[in-house]
Structure formats: C-alpha cells, structure tokens
C-alpha positions as CSV (number, residue, x, y, z in Angstrom):
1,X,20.5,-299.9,-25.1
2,X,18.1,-297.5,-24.4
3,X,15.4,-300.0,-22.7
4,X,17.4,-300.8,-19.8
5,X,16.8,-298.6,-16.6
6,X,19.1,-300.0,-14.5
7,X,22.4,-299.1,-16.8
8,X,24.6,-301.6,-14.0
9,X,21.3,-304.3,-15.0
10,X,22.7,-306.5,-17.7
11,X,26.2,-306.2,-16.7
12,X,25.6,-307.0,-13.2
13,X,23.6,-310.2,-14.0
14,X,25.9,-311.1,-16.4
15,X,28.8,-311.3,-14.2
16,X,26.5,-313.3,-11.5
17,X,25.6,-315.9,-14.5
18,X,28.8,-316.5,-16.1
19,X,30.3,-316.8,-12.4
20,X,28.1,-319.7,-11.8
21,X,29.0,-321.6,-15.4
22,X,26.2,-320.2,-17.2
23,X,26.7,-319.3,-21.2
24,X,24.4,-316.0,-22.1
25,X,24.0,-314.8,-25.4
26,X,23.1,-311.4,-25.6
27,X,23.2,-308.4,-28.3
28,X,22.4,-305.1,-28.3
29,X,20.4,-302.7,-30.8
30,X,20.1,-298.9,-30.2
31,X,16.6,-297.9,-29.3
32,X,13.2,-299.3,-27.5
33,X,12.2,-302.4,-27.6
34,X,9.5,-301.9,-30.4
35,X,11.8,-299.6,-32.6
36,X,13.1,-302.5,-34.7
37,X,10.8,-305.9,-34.2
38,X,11.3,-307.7,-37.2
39,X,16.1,-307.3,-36.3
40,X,15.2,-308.3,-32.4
41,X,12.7,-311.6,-33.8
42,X,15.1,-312.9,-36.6
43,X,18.4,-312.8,-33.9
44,X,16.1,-314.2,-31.6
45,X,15.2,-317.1,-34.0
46,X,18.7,-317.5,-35.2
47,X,20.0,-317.7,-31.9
48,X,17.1,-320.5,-30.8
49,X,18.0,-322.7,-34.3
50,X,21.3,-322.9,-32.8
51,X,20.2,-324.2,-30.0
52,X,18.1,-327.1,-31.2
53,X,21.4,-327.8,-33.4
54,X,24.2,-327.4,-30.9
55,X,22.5,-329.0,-28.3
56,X,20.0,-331.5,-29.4
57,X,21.0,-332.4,-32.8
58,X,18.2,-330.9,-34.3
C-alpha cells in the first residue's frame, strides 16, 4: 500500500482493465516493496501455478 504514488493508480487501471474484459489479480501487503520479499514471491508463485493449471492444464 505504501509503494504506490499515485493513490487513484491501481484503482484507476483497474477499472480501465476489467472494462475491457480483462481478469487482474491483485493483493495488497502493508509496506515497501522490499519489506516482506519472501510473502510477495510465494503469492506471486501461487498465483502463476494457477495459471499454468486453470489455463493450460498444466
């Protein structure tokens, strides 16, 4: 939360993508980028095995 300069950022692009048709996935985590690295990589990966399963049966 604290990362984003533009506080109207995220949400504005979010309502330009989903208007379009496009599915974002997206969370949140209080405090820089950096702060918790190891939380941010393992959503990250979870979110990219679903993926590969959801979509391409892998």
């Amino acid at each position: 939360y604290e990362d984003d300069y533009d506080p109207d950022g995220y949400p504005s692009i979010l309502s330009h993508l989903k208007s379009s048709g496009v599915e974002v996935y997206g969370k949140g985590s209080h405090g820089r980028h950096t702060d918790n690295s190891s939380n941010v990589m393992a959503w990250f990966k979870s979110q990219y095995n679903n993926l590969l399963h959801d979509d391409f049966s892998r």
